[in-house]
matplotlib code that plots the C-alpha trace (Angstrom):
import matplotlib.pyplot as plt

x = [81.5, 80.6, 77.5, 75.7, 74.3, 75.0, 72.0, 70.9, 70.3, 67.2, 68.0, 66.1, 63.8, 65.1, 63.0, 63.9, 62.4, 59.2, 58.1, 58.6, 56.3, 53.7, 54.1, 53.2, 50.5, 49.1, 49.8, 48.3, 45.2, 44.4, 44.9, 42.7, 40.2, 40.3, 39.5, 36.4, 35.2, 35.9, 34.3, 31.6, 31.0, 31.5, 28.0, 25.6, 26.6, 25.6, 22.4, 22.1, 22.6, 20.3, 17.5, 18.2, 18.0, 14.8, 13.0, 13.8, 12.7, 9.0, 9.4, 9.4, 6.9, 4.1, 5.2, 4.9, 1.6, 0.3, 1.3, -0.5, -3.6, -3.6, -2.8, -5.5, -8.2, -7.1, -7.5, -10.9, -13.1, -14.0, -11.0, -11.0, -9.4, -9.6, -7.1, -5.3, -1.4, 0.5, 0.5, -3.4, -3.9, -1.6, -3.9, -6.7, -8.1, -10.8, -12.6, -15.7, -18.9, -21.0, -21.7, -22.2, -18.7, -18.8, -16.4, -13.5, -9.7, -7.3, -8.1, -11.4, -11.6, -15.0, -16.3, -15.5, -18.2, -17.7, -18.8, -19.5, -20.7, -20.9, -24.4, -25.4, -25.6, -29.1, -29.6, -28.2, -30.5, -31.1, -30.5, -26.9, -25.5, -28.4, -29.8, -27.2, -23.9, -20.6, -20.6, -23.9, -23.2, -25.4, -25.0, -22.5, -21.3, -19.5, -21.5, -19.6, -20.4, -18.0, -17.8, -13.8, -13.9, -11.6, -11.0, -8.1, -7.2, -6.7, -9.2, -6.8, -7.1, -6.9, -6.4, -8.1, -7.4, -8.6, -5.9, -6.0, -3.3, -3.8, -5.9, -5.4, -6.8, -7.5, -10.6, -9.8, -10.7, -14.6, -14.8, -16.9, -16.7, -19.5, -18.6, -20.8, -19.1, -21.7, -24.4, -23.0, -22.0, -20.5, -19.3, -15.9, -14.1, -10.8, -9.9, -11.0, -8.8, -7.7, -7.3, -6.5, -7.4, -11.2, -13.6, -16.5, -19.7, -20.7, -18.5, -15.8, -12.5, -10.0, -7.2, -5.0, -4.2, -4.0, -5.5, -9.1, -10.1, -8.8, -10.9, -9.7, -11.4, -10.5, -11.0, -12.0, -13.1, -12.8, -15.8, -16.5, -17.8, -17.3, -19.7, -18.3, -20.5, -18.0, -20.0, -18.0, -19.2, -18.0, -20.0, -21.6, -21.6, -18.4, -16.4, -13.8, -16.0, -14.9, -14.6, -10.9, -11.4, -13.5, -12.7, -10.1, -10.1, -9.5, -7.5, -8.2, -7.0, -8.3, -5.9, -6.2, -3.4, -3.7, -1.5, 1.5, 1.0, 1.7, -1.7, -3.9, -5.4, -4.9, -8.9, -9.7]
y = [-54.3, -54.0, -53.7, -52.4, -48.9, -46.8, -45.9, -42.7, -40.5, -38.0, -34.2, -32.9, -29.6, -26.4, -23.7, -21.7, -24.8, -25.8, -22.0, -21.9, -25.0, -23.5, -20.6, -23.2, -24.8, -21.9, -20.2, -23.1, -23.0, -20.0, -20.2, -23.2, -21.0, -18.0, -20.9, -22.7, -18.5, -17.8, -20.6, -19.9, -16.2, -17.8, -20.1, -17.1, -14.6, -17.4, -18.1, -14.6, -14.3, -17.2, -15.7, -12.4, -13.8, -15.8, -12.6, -10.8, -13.8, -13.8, -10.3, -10.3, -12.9, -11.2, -8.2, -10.3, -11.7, -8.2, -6.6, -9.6, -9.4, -5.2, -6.1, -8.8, -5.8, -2.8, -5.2, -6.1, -5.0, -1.3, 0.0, 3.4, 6.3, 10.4, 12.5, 16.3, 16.5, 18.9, 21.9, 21.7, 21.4, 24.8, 26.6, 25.8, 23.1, 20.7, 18.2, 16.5, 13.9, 16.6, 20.0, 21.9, 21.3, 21.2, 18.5, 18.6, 17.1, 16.5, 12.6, 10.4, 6.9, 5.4, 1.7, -1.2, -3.7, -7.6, -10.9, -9.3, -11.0, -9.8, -7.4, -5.5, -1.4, -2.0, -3.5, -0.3, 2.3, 5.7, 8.1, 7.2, 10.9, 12.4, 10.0, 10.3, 12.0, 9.9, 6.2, 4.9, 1.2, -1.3, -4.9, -5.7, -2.3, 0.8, 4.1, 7.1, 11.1, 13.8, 17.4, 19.4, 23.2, 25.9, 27.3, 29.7, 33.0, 32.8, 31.4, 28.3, 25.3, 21.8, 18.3, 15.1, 11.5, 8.4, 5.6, 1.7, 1.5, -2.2, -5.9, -8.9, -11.7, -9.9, -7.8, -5.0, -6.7, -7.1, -3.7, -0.5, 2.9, 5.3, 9.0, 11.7, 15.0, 18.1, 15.8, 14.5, 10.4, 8.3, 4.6, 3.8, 0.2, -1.1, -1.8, -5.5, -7.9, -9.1, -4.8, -2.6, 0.2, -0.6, 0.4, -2.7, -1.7, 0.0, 2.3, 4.8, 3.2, 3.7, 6.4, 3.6, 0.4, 2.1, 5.3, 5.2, 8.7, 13.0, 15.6, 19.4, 22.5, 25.6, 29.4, 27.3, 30.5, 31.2, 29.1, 26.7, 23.1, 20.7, 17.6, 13.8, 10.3, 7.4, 4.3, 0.5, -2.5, -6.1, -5.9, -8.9, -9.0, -8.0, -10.9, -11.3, -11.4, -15.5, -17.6, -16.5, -12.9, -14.7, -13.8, -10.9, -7.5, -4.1, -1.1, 2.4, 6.5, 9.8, 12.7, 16.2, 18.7, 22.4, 23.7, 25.9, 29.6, 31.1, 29.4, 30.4, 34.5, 35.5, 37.2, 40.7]
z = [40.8, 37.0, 35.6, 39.0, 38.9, 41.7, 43.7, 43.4, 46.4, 46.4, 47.1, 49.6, 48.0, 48.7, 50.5, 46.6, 44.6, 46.7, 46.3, 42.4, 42.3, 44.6, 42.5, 39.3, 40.4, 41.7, 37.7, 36.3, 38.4, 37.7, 33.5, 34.0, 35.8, 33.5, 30.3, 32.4, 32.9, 29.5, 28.0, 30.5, 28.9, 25.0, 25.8, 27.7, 24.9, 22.5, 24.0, 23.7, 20.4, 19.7, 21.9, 19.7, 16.8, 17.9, 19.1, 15.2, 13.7, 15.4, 15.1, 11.2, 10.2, 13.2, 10.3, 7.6, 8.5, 9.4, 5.8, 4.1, 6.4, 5.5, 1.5, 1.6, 3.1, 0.9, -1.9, -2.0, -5.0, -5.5, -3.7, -4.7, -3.2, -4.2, -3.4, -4.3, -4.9, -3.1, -5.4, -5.3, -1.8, -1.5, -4.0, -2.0, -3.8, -1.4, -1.7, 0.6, 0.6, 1.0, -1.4, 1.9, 2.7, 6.2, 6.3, 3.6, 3.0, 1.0, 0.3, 0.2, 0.4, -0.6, 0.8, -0.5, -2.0, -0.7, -2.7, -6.1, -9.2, -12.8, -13.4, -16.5, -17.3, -17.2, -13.8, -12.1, -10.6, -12.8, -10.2, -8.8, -9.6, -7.6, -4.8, -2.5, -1.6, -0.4, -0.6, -2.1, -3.4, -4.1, -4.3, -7.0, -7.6, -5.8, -6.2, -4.7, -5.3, -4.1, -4.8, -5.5, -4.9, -5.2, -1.4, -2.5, -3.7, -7.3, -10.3, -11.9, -13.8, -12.5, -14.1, -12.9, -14.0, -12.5, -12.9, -12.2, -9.5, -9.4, -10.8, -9.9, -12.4, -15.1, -13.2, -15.5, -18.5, -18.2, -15.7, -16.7, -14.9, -15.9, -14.2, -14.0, -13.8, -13.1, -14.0, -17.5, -17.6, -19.9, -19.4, -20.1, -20.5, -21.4, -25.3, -26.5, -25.5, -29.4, -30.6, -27.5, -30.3, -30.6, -28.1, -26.9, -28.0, -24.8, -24.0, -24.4, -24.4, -21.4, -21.8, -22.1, -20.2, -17.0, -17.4, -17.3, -17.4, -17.8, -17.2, -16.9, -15.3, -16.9, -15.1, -11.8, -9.9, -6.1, -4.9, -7.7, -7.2, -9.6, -8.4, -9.4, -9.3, -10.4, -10.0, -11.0, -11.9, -13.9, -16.8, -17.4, -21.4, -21.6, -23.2, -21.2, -18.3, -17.7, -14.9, -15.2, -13.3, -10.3, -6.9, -8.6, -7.5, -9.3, -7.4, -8.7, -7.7, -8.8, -8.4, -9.1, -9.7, -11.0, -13.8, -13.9, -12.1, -15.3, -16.4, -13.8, -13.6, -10.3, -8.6, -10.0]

ax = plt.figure().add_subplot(projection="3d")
ax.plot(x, y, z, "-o")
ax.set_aspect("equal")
plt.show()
């Protein structure tokens, strides 16, 4: 009759057919399986990562803190170290707290002073270069007397200089250094603050910004001593010495070096 669809009649499944379906599920079960695992994988090595990263982290500010803890310590006033360059220390060139030298190296490091105020020349004890050897300070200054002697071969000449290395606040300004070398002082400052070129009125003016001091030994002999006192201070009358420079610090090195070999005349 028109218009009535013939019922359709459902093929049985072939042996062939039912095991290519098995065959799909079994494919699709396992691509499921191998997304779950890989997925799986993906989050643990990003936890990882996270936990690495995590651990770095920590791991660079303990650093951090640990560098600003050592810079706040190595920059407390009177920080001053001595030391010989390379060259020097192969010619034999010492140095040591005591004139005995029964202890001597390469590099000194004298004691730092704490809480400081601003004192005067004249409030500073007359016998710094001769009461004590090594660190000697007092209550607002740092007192320290070494000794440098040739322990070579050969007679040479050596340089000296004592630098600032570093200030913070403008400690610089108002500080005075008085060395004694062989038992001869003089006091030495930074220019005034409006001419660099003039001197303040008591004391010899710095090198130049940084350089504070040169000194040179000539025909140094085998055995020589050449005995040091460098005593700092904030000078008081000094007019930059202002509420400005409180609670500021000053950093300074001394470092000897010897000349050329050409210059030094080798021992008879």
């Amino acid at each position: 009759m028109f218009g009535k669809k013939k019922p359709k009649i459902e093929q049985p499944i072939t042996p062939e057919e039912l095991s290519r379906l098995n065959d799909k599920k079994m494919a699709d079960a396992e691509i499921e399986h191998f997304h779950v695992k890989n997925d799986s994988i993906e989050i643990v090595k990003y936890k990882k990562r996270r936990r690495l990263l995590s651990i770095i982290l920590s791991v660079c500010i303990i650093i951090l803190l640990i560098l600003f803890i050592v810079s706040t310590l190595v920059t407390q006033w009177g920080d001053l170290i001595i030391s010989i360059d390379s060259p020097a220390v192969k010619k034999g060139i010492v140095l040591s707290e005591d004139a005995d030298f029964k202890t001597q190296c390469a590099s000194l490091t004298a004691e730092q002073v704490k809480d400081v105020t601003n004192i005067t020349y004249s409030w500073l004890p007359v016998d710094l270069d001769t009461s004590k050897d090594g660190a000697h300070n007092g209550k607002n200054y740092v007192a320290y007397t070494f000794y440098c002697k040739n322990n070579g071969e050969v007679e040479l000449d050596y340089d000296a200089v004592l630098e600032i290395t570093g200030a913070a606040k403008s400690a610089d300004e108002a500080t005075r250094v008085m060395i004694y070398k062989n038992g001869k002082g003089a006091i030495y400052g930074k220019g005034q603050y409006k001419d660099r070129s003039k001197a303040e009125t008591d004391c010899t003016k710095f090198v130049s910004d940084k350089e504070v001091y040169k000194t040179s030994t000539e025909k140094f002999k085998v055995g020589d001593i050449d005995k040091y006192t460098i005593v700092i201070w904030i000078e008081g009358n000094d007019p930059e010495c202002i509420d400005d420079i409180r609670n500021g610090h000053v950093r300074m090195r001394m470092l000897f070096s010897v000349r050329d070999d050409e210059e030094s005349t080798a021992k008879p």
